[in-house]
VMD Tcl script that draws the C-alpha trace (Angstrom):
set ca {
  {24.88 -1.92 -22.85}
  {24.57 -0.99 -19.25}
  {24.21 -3.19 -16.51}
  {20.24 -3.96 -15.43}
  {19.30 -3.07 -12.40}
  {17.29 -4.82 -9.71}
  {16.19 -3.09 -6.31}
  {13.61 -4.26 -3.29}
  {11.27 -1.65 -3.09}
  {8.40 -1.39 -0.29}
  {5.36 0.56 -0.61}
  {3.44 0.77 3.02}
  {1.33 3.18 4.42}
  {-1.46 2.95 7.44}
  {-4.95 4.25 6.99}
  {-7.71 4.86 9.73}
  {-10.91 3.86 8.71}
  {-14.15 4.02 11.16}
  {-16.28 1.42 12.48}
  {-20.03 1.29 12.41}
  {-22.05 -0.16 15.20}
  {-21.54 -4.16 14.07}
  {-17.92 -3.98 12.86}
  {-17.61 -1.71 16.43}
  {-19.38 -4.47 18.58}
  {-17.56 -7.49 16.67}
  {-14.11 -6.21 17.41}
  {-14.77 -5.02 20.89}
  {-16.04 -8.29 21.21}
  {-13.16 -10.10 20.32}
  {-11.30 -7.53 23.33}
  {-13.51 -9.06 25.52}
  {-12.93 -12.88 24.39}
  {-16.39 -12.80 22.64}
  {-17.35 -13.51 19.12}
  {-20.48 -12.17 17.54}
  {-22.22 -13.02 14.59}
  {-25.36 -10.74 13.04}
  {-28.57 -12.53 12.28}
  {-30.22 -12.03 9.27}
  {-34.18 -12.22 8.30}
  {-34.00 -15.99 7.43}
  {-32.35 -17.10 10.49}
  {-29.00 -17.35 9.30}
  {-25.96 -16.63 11.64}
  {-22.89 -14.57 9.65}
  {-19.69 -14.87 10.68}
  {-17.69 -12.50 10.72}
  {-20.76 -10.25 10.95}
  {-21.72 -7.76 8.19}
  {-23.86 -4.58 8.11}
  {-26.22 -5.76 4.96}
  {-27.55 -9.05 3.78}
  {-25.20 -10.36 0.78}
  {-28.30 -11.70 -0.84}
  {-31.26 -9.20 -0.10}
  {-29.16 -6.06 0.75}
  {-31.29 -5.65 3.83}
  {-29.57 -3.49 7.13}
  {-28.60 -6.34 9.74}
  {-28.07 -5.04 13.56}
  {-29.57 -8.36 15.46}
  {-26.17 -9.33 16.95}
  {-25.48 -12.72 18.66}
  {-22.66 -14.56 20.15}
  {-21.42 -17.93 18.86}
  {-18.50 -20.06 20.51}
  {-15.35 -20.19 20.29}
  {-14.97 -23.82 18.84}
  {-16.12 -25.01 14.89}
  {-15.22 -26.91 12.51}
  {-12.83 -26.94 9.59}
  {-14.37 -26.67 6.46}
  {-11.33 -25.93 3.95}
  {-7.86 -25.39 4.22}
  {-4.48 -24.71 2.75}
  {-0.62 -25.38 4.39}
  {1.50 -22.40 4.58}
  {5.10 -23.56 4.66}
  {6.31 -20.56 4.42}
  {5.01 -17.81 6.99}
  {5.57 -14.31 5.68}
  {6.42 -11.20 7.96}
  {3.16 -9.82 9.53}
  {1.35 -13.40 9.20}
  {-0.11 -14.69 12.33}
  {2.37 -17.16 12.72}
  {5.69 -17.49 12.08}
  {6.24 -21.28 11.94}
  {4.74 -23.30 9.50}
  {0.58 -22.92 9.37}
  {-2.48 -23.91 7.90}
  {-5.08 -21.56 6.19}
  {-8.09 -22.62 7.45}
  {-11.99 -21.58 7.07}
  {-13.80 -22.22 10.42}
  {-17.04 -22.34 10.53}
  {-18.09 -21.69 14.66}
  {-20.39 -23.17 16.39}
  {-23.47 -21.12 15.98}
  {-22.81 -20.01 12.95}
  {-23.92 -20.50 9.28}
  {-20.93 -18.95 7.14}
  {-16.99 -19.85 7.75}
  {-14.20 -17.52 9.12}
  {-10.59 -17.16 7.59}
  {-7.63 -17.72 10.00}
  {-4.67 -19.49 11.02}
  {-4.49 -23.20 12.09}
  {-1.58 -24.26 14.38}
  {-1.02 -27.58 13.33}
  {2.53 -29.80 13.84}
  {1.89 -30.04 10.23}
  {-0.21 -30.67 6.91}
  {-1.07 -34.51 8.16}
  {-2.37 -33.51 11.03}
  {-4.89 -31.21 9.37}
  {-8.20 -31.98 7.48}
  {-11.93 -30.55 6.60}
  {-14.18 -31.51 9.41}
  {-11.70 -31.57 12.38}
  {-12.50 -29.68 15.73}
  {-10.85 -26.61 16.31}
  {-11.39 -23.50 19.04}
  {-9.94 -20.29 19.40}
  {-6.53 -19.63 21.04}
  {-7.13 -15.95 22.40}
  {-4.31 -13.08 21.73}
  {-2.62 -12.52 25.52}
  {-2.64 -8.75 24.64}
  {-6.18 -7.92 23.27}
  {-6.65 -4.63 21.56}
  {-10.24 -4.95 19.59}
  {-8.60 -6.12 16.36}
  {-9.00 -9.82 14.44}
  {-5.31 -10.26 15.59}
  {-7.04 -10.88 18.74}
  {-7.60 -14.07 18.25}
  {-4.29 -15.41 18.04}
  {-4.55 -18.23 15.97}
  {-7.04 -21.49 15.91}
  {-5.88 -24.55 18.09}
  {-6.90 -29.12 17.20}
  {-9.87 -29.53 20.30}
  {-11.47 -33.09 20.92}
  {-13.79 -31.23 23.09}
  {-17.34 -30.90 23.68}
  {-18.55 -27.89 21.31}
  {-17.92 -24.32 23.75}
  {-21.15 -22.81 24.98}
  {-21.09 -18.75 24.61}
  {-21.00 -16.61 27.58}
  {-24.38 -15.39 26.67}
  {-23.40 -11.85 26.43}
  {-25.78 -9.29 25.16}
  {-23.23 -7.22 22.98}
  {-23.19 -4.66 25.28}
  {-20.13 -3.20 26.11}
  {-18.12 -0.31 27.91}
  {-15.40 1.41 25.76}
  {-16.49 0.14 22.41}
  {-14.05 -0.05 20.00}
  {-14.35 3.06 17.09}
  {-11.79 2.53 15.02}
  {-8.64 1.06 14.12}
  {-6.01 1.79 11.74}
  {-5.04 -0.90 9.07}
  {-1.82 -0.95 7.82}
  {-0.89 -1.67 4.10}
  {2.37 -2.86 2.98}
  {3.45 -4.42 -0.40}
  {7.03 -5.69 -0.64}
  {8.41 -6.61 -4.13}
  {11.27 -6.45 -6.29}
  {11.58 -3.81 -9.05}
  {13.55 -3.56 -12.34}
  {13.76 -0.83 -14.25}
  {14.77 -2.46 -17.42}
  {17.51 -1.24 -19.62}
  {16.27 2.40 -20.94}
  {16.17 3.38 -17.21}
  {19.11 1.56 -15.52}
  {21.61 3.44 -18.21}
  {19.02 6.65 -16.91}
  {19.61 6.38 -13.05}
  {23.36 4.76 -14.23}
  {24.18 8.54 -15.33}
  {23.15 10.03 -12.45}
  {25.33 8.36 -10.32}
  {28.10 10.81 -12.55}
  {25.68 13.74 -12.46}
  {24.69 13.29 -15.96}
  {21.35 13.20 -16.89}
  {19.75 11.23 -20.36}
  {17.38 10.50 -22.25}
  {16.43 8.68 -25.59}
  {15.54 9.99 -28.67}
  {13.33 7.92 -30.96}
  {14.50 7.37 -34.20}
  {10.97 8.54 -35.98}
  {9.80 11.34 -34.60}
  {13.03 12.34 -33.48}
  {11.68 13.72 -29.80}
  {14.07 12.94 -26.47}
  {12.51 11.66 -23.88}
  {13.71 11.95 -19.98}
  {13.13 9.37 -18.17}
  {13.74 7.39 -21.32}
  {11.19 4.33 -21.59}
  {12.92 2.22 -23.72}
  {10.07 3.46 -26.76}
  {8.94 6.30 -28.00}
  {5.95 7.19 -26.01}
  {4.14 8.95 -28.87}
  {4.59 6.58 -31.72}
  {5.57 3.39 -30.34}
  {8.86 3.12 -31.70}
  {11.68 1.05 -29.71}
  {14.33 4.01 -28.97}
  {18.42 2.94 -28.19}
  {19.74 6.10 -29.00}
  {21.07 8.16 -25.75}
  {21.21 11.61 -25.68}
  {22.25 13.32 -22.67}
  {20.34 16.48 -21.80}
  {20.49 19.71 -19.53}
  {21.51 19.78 -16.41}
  {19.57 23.20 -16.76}
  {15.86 23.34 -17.44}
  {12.30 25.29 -17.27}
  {9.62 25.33 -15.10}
  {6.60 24.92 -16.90}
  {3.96 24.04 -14.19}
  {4.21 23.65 -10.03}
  {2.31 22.98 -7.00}
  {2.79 24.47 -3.58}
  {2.35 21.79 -0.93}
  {0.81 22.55 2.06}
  {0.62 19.15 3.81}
  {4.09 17.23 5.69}
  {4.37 14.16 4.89}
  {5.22 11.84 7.32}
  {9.08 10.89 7.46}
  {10.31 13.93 4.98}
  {12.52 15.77 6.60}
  {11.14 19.35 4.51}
  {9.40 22.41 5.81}
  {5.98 23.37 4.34}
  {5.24 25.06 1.98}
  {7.53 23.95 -0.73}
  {7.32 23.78 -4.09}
  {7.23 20.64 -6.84}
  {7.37 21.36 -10.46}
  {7.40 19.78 -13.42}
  {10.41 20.50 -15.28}
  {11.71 20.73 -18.93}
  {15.45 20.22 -19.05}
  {17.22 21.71 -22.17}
  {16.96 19.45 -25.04}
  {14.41 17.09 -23.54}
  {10.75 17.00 -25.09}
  {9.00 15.75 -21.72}
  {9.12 17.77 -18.34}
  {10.02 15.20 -15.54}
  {9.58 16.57 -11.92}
  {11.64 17.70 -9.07}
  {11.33 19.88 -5.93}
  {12.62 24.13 -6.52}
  {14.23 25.73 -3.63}
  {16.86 28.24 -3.20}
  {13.39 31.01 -3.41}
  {10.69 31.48 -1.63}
  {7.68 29.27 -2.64}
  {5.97 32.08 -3.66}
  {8.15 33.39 -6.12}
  {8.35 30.51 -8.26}
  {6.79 30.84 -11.85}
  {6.07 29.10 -15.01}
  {9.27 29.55 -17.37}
  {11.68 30.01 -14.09}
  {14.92 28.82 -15.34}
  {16.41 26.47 -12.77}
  {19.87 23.82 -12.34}
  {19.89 20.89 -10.29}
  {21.73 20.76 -6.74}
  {23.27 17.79 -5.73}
  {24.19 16.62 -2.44}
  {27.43 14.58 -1.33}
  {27.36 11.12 -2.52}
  {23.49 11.82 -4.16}
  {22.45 9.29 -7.00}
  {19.96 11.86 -7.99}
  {19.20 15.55 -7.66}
  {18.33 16.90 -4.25}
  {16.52 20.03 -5.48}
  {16.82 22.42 -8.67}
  {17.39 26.13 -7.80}
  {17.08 29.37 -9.87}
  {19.93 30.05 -12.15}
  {19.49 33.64 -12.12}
  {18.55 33.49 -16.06}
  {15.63 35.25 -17.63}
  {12.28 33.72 -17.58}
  {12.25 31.23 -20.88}
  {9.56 32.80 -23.09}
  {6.01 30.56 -23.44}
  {6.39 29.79 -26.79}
  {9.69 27.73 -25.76}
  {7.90 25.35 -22.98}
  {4.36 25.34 -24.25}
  {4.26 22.16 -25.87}
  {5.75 20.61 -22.83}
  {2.60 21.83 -20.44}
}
mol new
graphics top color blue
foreach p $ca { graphics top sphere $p radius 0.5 }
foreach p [lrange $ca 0 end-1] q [lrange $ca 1 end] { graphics top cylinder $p $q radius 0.2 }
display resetview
């Protein structure tokens, strides 16, 4: 049985998103060592500020500025500070509620440790050096034995508003495969590729899943398949994506290697992107010291006829 493998896998990406006019003048706020709340019909300050009432749906623009101290209302110790966390020494999770305000904000504490933190202690805002319009512009929250912080009385108003801002998204884990596709991508590091067949309905499936897709049936039985296959469908991408070092257009196709019964997909070069077709007949190319397939290219075959590939659409 082959070995099971284990890999750290990240998935990130940034996306841009756009600001309306109280997400805008909250964040350019916090640039400008300000925090602003939105009022709402009853009289209630919300903090951070939102565009609609939680409770009556109704459009909030009043805007006013609460200070920089509050209080504690609920917390949790972080002994452990992940990357990208606002500190990185041990912190406390804390829900401030500012001065001037009705509803609680999430942040970090920096506390010598959990004894020294608890739910109704005096706290104030320890401002970013390097202020950009983003909630990472307040650094962190700070103890303060203080008199509560009067606000600057600003009106809101200010020059180079803040638009936009781009929010990165990262997820960092570690994924196995299980045993189906370790002895899968353990083939391919000797250019073989295989699949499993299930022992019912008797189809082969590459990647193999470990059971039978269609009926359920645990599958053990490898079968190796190809290397050459068929093109049944493919896409022409227009768009470069960020980091892949390939020239647009190019084509991606789902591909039905000879005795598999499910298509998996790779990229077809070696002919213009135009020229690719359903039932192309294509081989993989593999690069020096590849675990996997760089590309599949035309084999110079005849087209396989429809009948052959239709089931595998």
């Amino acid at each position: 049985m082959p070995e099971v493998l284990t890999a750290p896998l990240v998935v990130e990406f940034p996306f841009t998103r756009s600001l309306g006019p109280v997400q805008s003048a909250f964040l350019t706020g916090l640039r400008e060592r300000v925090v602003l709340g939105v009022r709402t019909g009853d009289g209630r300050t919300l903090v951070p500020p939102v565009e609609y009432d939680p409770g009556t749906a109704e459009e909030l623009r009043d805007l006013v500025e609460v200070a920089p101290t509050g209080t504690v209302t609920t917390w949790a110790w972080n002994h452990a500070p992940r990357r990208g966390q606002p500190l990185a020494t041990p912190f406390a999770w804390v829900l401030v509620r500012l001065d001037g305000a009705d509803t609680a904000l999430l942040h970090a504490l920096d506390a010598p440790g959990p004894d020294a933190v608890h739910t109704g202690m005096r706290v104030r805002v320890r401002w970013a050096e390097e202020r950009c319009g983003a909630i990472t512009d307040i650094a962190c929250f700070e103890p303060y034995d203080g008199d509560p912080a009067r606000p600057a009385g600003t009106s809101g108003e200010f020059t180079d508003p803040v638009t936009g801002i781009v929010a990165p998204a990262r997820l960092d884990y570690t994924y196995s495969p299980g045993r189906a596709q370790s002895g899968y991508i353990t083939a391919l590091s000797d250019r073989r590729i295989v699949g499993e067949r299930c022992p019912r309905c008797r189809k082969v499936y590459v990647p193999p899943r470990g059971a039978c897709p269609t009926c359920g049936t645990p599958t053990d039985e490898q079968v190796e398949v190809g290397p050459r296959g068929t093109v049944t469908t493919f896409c022409i991408v227009n768009i470069k994506a960020k980091n892949l070092d390939i020239d647009v257009p190019y084509v991606y196709a789902h591909i039905a290697l000879d005795g598999a019964d499910l298509a998996l997909h790779g990229r077809i070069a070696g002919i213009p992107y135009d020229q690719v077709r359903m039932g192309l007949r294509v081989e993989p190319v593999w690069t020096r010291d590849a675990r996997y397939p760089d590309h599949y290219r035309p084999t110079g075959e005849p087209d396989a006829e429809y009948d052959t590939y239709k089931e595998l659409l």
